[in-house]
N, C-alpha and C positions, 0 to 999 in steps of 0.2 A: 602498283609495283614500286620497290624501293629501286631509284638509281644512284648508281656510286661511280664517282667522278672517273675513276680510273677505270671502267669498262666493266667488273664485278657486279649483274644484276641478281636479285633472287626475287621472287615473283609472291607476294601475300607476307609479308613478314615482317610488316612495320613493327606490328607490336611487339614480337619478339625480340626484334635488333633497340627497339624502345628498352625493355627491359634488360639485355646486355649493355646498353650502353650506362646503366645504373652503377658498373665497375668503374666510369671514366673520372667523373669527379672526385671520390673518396682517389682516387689512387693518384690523380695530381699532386691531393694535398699530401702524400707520400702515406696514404694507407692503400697496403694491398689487400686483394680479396679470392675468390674463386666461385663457378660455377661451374654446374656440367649440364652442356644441353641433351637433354635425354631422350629420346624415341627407334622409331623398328626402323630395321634397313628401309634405302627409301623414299624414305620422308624428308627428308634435304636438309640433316644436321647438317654436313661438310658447305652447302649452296652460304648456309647462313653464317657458319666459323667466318667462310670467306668474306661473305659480305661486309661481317661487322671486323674482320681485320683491315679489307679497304677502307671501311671509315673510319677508323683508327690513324690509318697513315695519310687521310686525306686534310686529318685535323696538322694546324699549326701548331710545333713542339717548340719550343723555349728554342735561342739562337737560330730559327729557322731551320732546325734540324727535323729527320722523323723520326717517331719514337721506334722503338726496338721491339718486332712484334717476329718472336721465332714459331714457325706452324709444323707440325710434327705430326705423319700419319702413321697409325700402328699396326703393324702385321702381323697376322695371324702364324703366316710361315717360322716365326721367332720368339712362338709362344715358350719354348723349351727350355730358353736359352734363358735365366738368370740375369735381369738388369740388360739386358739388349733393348728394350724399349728405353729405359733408363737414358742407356748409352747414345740412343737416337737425340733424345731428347736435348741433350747436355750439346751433342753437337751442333742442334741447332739454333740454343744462344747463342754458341761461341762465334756461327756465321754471322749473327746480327749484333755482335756487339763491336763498337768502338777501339780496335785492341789500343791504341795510341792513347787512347784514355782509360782505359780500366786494363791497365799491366795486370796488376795487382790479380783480380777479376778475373780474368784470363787464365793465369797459370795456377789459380784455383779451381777453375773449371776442367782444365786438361789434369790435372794431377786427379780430380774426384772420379775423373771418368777413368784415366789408366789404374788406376787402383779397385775395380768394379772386379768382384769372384763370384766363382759359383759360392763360397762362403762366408761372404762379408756380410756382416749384422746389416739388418735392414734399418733398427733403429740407428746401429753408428753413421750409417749411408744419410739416412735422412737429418740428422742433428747438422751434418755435416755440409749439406745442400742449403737448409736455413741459414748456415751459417754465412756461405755465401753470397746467399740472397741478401743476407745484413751486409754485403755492401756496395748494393746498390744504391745508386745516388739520383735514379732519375726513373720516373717510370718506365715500366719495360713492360711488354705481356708474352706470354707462356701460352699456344693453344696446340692443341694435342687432340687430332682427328682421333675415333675410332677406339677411345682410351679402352673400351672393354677386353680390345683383344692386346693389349698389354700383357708383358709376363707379369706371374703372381707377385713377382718382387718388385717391379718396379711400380704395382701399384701399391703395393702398399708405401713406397716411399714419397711418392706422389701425391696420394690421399694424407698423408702423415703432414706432407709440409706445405698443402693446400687450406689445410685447415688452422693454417698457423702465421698465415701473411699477414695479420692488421696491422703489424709493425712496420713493414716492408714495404716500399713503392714497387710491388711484384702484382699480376691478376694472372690467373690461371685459369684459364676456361677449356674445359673437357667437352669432346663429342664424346655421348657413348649411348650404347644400346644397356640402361641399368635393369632390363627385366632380363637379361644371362647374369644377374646378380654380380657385380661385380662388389663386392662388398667394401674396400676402402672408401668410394666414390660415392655408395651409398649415403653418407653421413653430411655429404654437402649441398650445397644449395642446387638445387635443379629448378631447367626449367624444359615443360616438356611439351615436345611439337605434336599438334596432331595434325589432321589434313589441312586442307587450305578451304578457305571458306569459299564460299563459289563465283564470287568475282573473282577472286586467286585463282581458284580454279580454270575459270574461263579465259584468264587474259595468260595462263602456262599454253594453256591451248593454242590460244591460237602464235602466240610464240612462234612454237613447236611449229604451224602449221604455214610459219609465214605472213599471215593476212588472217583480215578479220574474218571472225567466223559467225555466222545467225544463232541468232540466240538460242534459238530449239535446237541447235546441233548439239551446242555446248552444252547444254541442260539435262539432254537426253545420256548426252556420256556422261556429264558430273551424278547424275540421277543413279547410274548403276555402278559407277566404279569408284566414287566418293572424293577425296580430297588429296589421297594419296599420290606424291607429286609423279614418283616413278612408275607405277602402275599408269596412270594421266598418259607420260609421255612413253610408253610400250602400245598403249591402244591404240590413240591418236597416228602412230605412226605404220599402222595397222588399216588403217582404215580407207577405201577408196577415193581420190582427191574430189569424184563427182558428189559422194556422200558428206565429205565433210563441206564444203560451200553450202550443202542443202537445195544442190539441182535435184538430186536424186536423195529419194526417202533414206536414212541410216537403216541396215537389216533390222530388225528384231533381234536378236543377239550379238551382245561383244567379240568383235574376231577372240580367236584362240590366242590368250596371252599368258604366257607362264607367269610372269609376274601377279598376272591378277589371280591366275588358280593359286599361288604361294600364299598370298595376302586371303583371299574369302574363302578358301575350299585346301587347304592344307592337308588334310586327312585321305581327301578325295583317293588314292589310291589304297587306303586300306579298308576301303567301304566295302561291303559285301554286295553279291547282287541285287540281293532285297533291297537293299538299303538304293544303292543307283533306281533301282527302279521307279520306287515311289517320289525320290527328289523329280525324276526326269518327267514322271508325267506333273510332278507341280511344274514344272520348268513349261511346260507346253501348254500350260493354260495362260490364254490372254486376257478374258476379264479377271482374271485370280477371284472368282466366285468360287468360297468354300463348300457347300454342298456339293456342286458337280464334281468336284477332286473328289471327295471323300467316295460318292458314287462309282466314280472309276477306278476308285483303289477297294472297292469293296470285295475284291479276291486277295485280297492282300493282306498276309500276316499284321493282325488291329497292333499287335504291340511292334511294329516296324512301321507304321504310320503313325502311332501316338509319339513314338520318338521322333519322327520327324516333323511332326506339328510342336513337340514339345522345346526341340534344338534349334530348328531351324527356320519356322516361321513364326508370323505373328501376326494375327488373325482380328478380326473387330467388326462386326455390323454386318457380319456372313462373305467378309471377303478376307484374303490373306496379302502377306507381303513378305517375303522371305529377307530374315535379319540381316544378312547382308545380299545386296541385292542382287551383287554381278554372280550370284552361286550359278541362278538360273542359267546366265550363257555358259560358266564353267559347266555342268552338267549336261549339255547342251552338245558343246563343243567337242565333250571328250566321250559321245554315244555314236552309236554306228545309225549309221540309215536306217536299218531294221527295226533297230530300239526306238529311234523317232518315231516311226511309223506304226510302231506299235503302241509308244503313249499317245498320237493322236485317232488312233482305234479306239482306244480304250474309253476316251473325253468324248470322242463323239457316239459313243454310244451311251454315254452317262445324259449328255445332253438330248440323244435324239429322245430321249424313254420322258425325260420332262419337257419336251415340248419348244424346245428354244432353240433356234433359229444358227445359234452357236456350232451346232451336230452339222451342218453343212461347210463353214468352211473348216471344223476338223475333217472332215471327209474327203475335202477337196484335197488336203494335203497327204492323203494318202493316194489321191487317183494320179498315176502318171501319162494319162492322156487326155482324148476325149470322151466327155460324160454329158453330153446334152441336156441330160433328165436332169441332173444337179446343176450344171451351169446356169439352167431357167429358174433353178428355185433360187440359187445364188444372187443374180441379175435382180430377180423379184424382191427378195429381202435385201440387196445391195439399194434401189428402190425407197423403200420402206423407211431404210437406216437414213438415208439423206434427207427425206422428208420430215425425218423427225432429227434433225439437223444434226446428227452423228456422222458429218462424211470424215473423218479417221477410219471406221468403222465399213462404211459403205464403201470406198475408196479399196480396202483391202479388200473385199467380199467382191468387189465390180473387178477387181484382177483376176481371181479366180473364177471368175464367171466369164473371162474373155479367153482365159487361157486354154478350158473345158471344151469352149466353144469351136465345134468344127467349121469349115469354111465356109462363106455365105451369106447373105442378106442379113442374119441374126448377128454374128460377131460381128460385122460392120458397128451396126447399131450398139452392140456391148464396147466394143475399140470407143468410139466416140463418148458414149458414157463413163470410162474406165477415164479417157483422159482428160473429161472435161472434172471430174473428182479431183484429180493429177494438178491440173488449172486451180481450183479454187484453195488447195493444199499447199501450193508455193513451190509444188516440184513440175518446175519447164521444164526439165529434159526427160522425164517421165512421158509428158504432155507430148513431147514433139514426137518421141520414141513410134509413141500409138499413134500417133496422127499418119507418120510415114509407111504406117502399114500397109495402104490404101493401095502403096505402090507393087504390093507381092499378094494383095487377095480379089477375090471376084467381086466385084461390087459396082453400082450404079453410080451414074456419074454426079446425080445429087448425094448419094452417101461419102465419095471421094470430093464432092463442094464442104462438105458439113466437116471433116476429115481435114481439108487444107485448110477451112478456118481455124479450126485447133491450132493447127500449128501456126500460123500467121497469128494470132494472139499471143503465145507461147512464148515464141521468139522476139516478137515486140517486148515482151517484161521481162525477158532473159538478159537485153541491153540495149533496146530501144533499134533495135534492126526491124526495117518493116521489110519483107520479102515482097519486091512490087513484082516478081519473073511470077510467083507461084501465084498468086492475087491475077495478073491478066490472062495465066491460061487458064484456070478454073474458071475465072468468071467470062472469059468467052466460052469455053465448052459449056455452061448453064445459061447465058445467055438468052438462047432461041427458045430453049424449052424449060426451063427456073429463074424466071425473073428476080426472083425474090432475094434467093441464096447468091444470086450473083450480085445485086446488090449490096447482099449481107458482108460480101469479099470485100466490093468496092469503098464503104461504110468503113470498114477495121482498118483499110489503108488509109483511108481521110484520116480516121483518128489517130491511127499511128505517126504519121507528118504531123498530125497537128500539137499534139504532146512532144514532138522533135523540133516544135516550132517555126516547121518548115510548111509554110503559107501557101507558096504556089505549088507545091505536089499534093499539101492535102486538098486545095480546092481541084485541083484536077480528078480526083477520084472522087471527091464529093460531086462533081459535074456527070460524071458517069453515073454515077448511082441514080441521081434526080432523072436522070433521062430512062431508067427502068419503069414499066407501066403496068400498071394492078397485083402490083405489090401487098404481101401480106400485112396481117397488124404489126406483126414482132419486127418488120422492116422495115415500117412505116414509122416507128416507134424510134428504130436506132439512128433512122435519117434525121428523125427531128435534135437529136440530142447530138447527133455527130453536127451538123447544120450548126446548132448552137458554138459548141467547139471552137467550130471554126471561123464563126464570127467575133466571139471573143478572141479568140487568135488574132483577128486585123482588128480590135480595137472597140469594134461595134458592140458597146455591153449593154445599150438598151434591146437592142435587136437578139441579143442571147438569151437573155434575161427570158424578155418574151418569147422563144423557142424553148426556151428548157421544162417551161412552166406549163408548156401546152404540149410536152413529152406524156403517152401515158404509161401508165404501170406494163412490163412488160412478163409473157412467160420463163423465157429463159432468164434464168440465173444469173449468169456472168451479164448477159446485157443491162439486164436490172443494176449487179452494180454498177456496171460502166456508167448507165447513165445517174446514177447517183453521186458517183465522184464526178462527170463532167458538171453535174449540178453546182456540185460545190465548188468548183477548179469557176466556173464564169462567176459566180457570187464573191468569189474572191475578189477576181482582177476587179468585178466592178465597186468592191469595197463596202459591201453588204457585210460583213463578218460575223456579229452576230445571228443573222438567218443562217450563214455556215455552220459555224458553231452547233448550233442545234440540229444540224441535218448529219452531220457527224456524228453526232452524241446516237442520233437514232439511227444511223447504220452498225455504229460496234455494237448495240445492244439486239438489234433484229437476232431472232430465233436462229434465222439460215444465215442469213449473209453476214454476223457476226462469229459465225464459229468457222467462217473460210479464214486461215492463215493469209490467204492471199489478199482479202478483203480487208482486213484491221491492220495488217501491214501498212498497204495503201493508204488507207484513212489515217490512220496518225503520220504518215510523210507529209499529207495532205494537210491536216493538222497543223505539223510543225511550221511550213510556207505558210497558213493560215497568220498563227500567230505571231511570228516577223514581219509580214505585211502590217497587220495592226501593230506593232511597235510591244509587243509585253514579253521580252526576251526571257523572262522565269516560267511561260508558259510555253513558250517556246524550247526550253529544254526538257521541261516534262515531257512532252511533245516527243521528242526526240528522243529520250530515254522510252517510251511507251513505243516506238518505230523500233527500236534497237531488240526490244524484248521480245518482240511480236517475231522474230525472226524473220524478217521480210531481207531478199533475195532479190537479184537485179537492176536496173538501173537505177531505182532508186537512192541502193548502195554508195551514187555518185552523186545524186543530188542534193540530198540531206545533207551528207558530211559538208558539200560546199556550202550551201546555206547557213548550217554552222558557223561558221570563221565570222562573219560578221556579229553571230550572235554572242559566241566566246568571247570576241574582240570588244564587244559592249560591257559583257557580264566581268570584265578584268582579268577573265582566264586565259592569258597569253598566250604559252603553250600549248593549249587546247583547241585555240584558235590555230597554230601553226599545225598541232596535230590531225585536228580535221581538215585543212590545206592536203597536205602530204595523202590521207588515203582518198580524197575527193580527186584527185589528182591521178593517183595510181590507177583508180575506176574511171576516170576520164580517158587513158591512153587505153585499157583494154577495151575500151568501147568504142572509141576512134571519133567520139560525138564534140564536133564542136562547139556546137551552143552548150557543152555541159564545161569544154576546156572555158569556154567565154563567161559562163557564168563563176568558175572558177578565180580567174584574174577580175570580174567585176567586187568580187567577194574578199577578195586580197586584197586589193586597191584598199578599200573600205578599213581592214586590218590593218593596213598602210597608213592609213588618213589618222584611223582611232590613235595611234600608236606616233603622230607626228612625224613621221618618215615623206615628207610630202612630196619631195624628189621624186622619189620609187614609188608612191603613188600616184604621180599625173602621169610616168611611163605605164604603169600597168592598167590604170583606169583609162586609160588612150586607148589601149588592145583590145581591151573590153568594149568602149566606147562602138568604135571600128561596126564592132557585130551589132551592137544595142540598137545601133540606129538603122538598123535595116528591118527594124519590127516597126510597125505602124504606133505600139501602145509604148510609150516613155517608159510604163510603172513594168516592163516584163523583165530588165534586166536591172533596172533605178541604178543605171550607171550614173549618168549625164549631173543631177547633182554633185555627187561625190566627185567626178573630176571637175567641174566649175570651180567646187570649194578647192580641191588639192592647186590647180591651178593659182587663184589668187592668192593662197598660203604661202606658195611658192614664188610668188611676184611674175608670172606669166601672165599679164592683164590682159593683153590684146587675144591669147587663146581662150584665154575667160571668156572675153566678149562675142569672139567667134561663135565658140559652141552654147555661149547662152540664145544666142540668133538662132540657131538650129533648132535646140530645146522648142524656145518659145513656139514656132513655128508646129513642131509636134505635138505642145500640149492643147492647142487652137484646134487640130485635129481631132486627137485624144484624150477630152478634156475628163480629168479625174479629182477627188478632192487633194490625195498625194501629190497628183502633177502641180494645179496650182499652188500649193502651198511651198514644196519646194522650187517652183520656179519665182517666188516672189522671194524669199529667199534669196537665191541665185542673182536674182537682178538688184536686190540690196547690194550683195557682197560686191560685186564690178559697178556698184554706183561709188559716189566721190561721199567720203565721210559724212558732211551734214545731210543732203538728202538721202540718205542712206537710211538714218534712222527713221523718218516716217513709212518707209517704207518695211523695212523689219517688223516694228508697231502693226503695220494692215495686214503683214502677215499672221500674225501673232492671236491678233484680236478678230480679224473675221473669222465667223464661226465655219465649220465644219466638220462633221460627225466622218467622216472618215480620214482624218489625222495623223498618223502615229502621231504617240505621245513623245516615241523618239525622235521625230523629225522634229515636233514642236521643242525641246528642250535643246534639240540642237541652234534652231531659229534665235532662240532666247539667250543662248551663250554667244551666238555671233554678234547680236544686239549687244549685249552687253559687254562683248572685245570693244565693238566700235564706238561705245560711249565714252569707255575707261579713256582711248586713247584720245578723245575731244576734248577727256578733262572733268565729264560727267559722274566724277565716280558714285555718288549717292545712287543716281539712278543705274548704272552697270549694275552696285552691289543687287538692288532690289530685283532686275532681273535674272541676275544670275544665281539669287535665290531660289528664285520661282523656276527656274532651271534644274536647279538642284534637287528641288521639290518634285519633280514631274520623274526625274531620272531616280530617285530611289525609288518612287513606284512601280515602278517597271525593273527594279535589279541592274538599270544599267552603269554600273558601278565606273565605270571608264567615262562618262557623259559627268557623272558625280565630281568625278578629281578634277577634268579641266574646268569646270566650274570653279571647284576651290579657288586652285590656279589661282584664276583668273581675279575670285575675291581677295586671294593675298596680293594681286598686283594692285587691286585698288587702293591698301593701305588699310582696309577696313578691318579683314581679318576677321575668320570665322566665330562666332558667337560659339565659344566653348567655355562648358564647365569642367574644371579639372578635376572636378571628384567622378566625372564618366570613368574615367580609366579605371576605379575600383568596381563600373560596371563590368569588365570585361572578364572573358572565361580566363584560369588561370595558364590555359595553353596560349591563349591570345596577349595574359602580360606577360609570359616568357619571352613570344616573341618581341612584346612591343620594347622589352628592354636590353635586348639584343639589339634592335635596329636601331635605340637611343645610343647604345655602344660602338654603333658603327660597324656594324656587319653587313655582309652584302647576302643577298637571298640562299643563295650557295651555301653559304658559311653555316647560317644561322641552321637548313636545311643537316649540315653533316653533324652540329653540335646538340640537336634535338633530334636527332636520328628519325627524321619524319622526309619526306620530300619534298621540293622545291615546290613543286604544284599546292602541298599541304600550306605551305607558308603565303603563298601568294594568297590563299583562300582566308588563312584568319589575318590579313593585310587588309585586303578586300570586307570584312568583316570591320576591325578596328577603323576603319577607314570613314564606315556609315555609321558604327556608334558613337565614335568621338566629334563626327562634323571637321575631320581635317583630312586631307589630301596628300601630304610629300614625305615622305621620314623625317627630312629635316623637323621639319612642324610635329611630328608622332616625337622625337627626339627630344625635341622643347615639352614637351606636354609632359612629357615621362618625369624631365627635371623638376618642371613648375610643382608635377603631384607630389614628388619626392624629398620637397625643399620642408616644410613641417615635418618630417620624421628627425628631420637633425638636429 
């Protein structure tokens, strides 16, 4: 997104306002110029006039004035009128002009305007308005919304003296829609908008929508309604709030939006019924497999389906896709029930006659009640479809096989399968929906145990709520007579406390469950793996390790992953990473358990915490962009983005760091989850600390602190270092030493390769200068394969602060090298600069060649010699019409190729490369 200082945003448009801004320089040095941004209603010419007139006025103009930018929109109401547009236009220089300065200027303007007729020569008007224009003394811009619906005079005077500014410190820049030909405008420079590319897309969306949205939402609407920003924001605003989060599946078709029928389906009302007919049954096909359409149009006029094969789709390898995509829900939208029902008649008899499984749920969608005989063939091929890991597919088909279903023993079992589909799909409130059926149909009290686990699942991923009321009535009514399923209840609460981080509720339902007796495999199974869980929770990671490992393979599905991700979630804490790694790798790729949304969501959040624990924050954003994609839904939504801030806050991304703060945060209060507000302020502090704020850092790593130490394992929140260090930064020594007492004490309990290593650390920083450094050193050098390499680079710059200031600087530099060296491995660019830092204070001074600088991209020495000029991020941001975040990135960049650390030093370097050219 492009932001502009003064509150004007427009969403996808660098490049374009890039390319406007190509008027600013010529027109400084007093040559004017013109352009007309051109495209269909819409499309956000006017978003981007505006944009680029705020960053017009946001640049510094000569005397610290702003330049003179008059904006003029044209109405069609005044198409009639003779120089009316003209006459707007002229008015609204004369508002932005200076009158105390340009007398002169002024009363040539008011006289060109009162002198405007229905018969005044268009070329005398226009010779006349140049003339004008010659005498301007300072740049000024001219933009003019909607120039097409100009009257015919004023364009031509407009187009006439647009074309004739290079003299003049004047730029003219036109909106206009140039396919109603507006012919003056014709002849000038255009630049023309088409949709937004689908990040644009997606981040108009969720705009529009308030909050972030899953990526399959945003995909599925950019997929059929394309880039067009207004059409975007009529759907979006159309759309149910539970559909766009991604609780609930998005329909199959685009609600009904005029905008989009104007844009894909324009004609649509003077189509004949033929013609409606055969789009509606392509519209009703969901594999778009070309033979079965052709089959059920085979009563159908061959030259009214050639033409619609021929206009409107586009076919390849025996399937179709219609040229534009959103026709099908226009079509769709604007047939009656009957017609529906009639093009899924027609599909499912083309399908039943070859044999494809298809012919049943068009059928369903003709039955409006119950159909037993079809609900079982339904259920059966719903079945089928999941085993051969299509549950999109089985998912829809197990709906219409519950909804068929009349009451009874049978729809229990359909309900449960319909929403455990629901479960592996990433739609909880689908999930919970069916579960709670249990409470209005006839069924056993193991089928209503089977039923509240759904929802107890459900509701655990929806925001980490463990429903303990619904968990002890089911599992005391199973009790006496289902041991098993009661356990199974009590097993989902262990683990739901236990991923809440809350110790003494999940052993309490893990206590319950152990005391269940001749328990099946599939529960025997979940105990060992919930068991594991929860001993990792308090600390115990040899005793995980060996429970998880002796978990067997189980039947159900969802338990299979569960215990696959608990696998990986103990391998973590115990610092095993690459065994994770690879047990990841092999769940997104598994046949079934890869193609659940809900499943690869999980696995790369899981991922992401993976690779921050090991220290390689570049794989850690893959990570996180691969979570983001996946459209994963639910607590998560709060965890990630918190985990982020630290990683942002390493990688140099400031902002991004703050911007993951703020929605980690918003997801923390709708969830009400402490340990996630806690891991929150652990994760700031750290952005705190990276950022030298170390004040505001020992306050908020305190609060953090506060919660951390009420877990048994140091590494769950890795508070306790970061406030030690904020601490001593801060010259609070005696709290330093305090909470290093506490630490030490926990890591003796919970001894891990990260806890030692940061606690040696820690006890260097609060030691006295000289013995300090051998102790850094045995940090440094005892080996240990589970390390970050960011913990060690940090170890190596504390080393190396505390040499420089003994006086040692030879040796500081050497380690703060080797510091240097470890953090650009890992991308972590903010570890990189205090490094620097830290070799400029020894005097030594980075080993730089200064012909690097002619390594750099030519976007990177723009900026790099803007910052030798003395511009501040902001600045450099308005006057390369890029964003703040853009410049931060090729900072960040220039930063690691040159081997220097501060502008000042990028500044000097710029000079030094610059001093042979003279």
């Amino acid at each position: 997104m492009t932001e502009i200082e003064n509150g004007v945003d427009v969403v996808g448009r660098d490049d374009e306002l890039n390319l406007l801004g190509g008027l600013v320089e010529p027109l400084a040095a007093g040559s004017g110029g013109s352009i007309v941004v051109d495209g269909p209603p819409g499309i956000g010419k006017t978003a981007v006039l505006r944009a680029f007139v705020a960053r017009v006025q946001a640049q510094p103009a000569p005397d610290d004035d702003t330049t003179p930018v008059s904006f003029t929109t044209a109405s069609m109401d005044e198409q009639e009128w003779p120089y009316s547009g003209l006459h707007l236009v002229l008015s609204g220089i004369s508002a932005v002009i200076d009158s105390h300065l340009h007398d002169a200027l002024m009363t040539e303007l008011r006289e060109l305007s009162v002198g405007l007729g229905d018969h005044t020569s268009a070329h005398q008007v226009s010779m006349r308005l140049l003339s004008v224009f010659g005498q301007v003394s300072r740049p000024m811009y001219v933009v003019v919304d909607d120039a097409h619906r100009l009257d015919s005079s004023s364009q031509q005077v407009l187009g006439f003296v647009a074309r004739r500014l290079g003299s003049v410190p004047v730029a003219m820049v036109f909106g206009a829609d140039l396919s109603t030909k507006p012919v003056p405008f014709e002849a000038l420079t255009s630049l023309y908008l088409g949709g937004l590319s689908e990040p644009g897309a997606r981040t108009l969306l969720e705009n529009a929508a308030g909050a972030p949205l899953p990526a399959r939402v945003t995909r599925q609407i950019v997929a059929e309604v394309g880039g067009h920003p207004q059409a975007l924001l009529d759907v979006v605003d159309r759309i149910p709030a539970d559909q766009l989060t991604g609780r609930v599946e998005l329909d199959v078709y685009l609600p009904d939006s005029p905008v989009v029928r104007r844009l894909c389906l324009p004609e649509l009302d003077h189509l004949g019924e033929a013609e409606r007919r055969v789009l509606l049954v392509a519209a009703a096909s969901q594999d778009r497999r070309l033979a079965p359409l052709l089959d059920a149009l085979r009563e159908q006029d061959e030259a009214v389906v050639k033409w619609m094969i021929d206009h409107y789709l586009v076919s390849a390898d025996g399937t179709f896709t219609f040229r534009r995509p959103a026709i099908a829900s226009v079509m769709w939208r604007a047939a009656t029930h009957s017609q529906q029902l009639w093009a899924h008649e027609a599909l499912a008899r083309a399908y039943r006659t070859s044999g494809d499984d298809q012919w049943l749920w068009h059928s369903a969608q003709t039955s409006p009640g119950v159909a037993e005989e079809l609900a079982g063939a339904l259920y059966a091929a719903a079945g089928a479809s999941a085993r051969a890991a299509k549950l999109e597919q089985a998912r829809a088909w197990a709906r219409q096989a519950v909804r068929l279903t009349p009451p009874g023993k049978r729809r229990a079992e359909r309900l449960l399968f319909a929403g455990q589909l629901a479960l592996l799909a990433g739609y909880f409130d689908e999930a919970v929906r069916l579960a709670r059926e249990r409470f209005s149909e006839p069924m056993t009290a193991q089928q209503r145990g089977d039923l509240a686990l759904l929802e107890i699942r459900a509701r655990q991923l929806v925001d980490g709520e463990v429903p303990s009321g619904v968990v002890t009535r089911h599992a005391e009514e199973l009790a006496g007579t289902d041991p098993s399923r009661a356990a199974q209840l009590n097993l989902a609460a262990a683990l739901g406390f236990a991923r809440r981080l809350e110790s003494a509720e999940a052993g309490r339902f893990l206590t319950l469950a152990q005391q269940a007796e001749n328990v099946d495999t599939t529960t025997a199974g979940m105990l060992r793996y919930t068991e594991a869980a929860v001993a990792s929770l308090r600390g115990e990671h040899d005793m995980s390790i060996k429970l998880i490992e002796g978990a067997e393979p189980l039947g159900d599905t969802f338990a299979e992953a569960e215990r696959h991700l608990t696998h990986v979630t103990v391998l973590v804490r115990a610092g095993a990473y690459a065994e994770a790694r690879q047990l990841l790798t092999g769940l997104v790729h598994d046949p079934i358990l890869g193609a659940s949304a809900l499943v690869t969501g999980w696995a790369y959040a899981v991922r992401t915490l993976l690779e921050i624990r090991a220290g390689d924050m570049n794989a850690a954003g893959t990570a996180a962009k691969a979570w983001e994609n996946a459209g994963a839904t639910g607590l998560s939504n709060a965890v990630v983005p918190a985990c982020m801030i630290r990683v942002h806050a390493l990688l140099g991304e400031t902002e991004l760091a703050w911007a993951a703060r703020r929605r980690a945060l918003d997801r923390a209060r709708r969830h009400g989850d402490s340990w996630v507000n806690a891991l929150v302020a652990a994760e700031t502090g750290a952005l705190l600390l990276t950022l030298g704020r170390v004040g505001e850092a020992v306050a908020t790593l305190g609060a953090a602190r506060c919660y951390a130490v009420e877990h048994p394992d140091p590494a769950m929140f890795a508070t306790e270092p970061d406030y030690i260090e904020a601490c001593v930064r801060n010259g609070e020594h005696e709290r330093a030493v305090a909470a290093l007492e506490v630490f030490e004490e926990r890591v003796i309990a919970v001894p891990t390769a990260w806890a030692h290593h940061t606690l040696a650390r820690c006890a260097a920083l609060v030691s006295a200068p000289e013995p300090s450094v051998p102790l850094f050193e045995e940090a440094i050098t005892t080996p240990a394969d589970g390390v970050s390499p960011v913990e060690l680079a940090r170890t190596m710059i504390c080393l190396g602060e505390r040499l420089r200031r003994l006086g040692h600087r030879i040796d500081a530099g050497r380690w703060l090298r080797q510091a240097m060296a470890v953090a650009e491995s890992i991308g972590a660019t903010a570890l990189v600069a205090h490094a620097q830092e830290e070799i400029r204070a020894t005097g030594q001074g980075p080993v730089v060649d200064v012909a690097t600088i002619s390594g750099l991209t030519r976007a990177e020495r723009r900026v790099a010699a803007l910052v030798a000029a003395g511009r501040r991020n902001r600045e450099i941001a308005a006057e390369l019409y890029v964003s703040v975040r853009t410049v931060e990135t090729h900072l960040g960049r220039i930063y690691r190729k040159t081997g220097i650390g501060s502008r000042a030093e990028l500044a000097s370097l710029a000079a030094e490369t610059a001093e042979p050219r003279r």
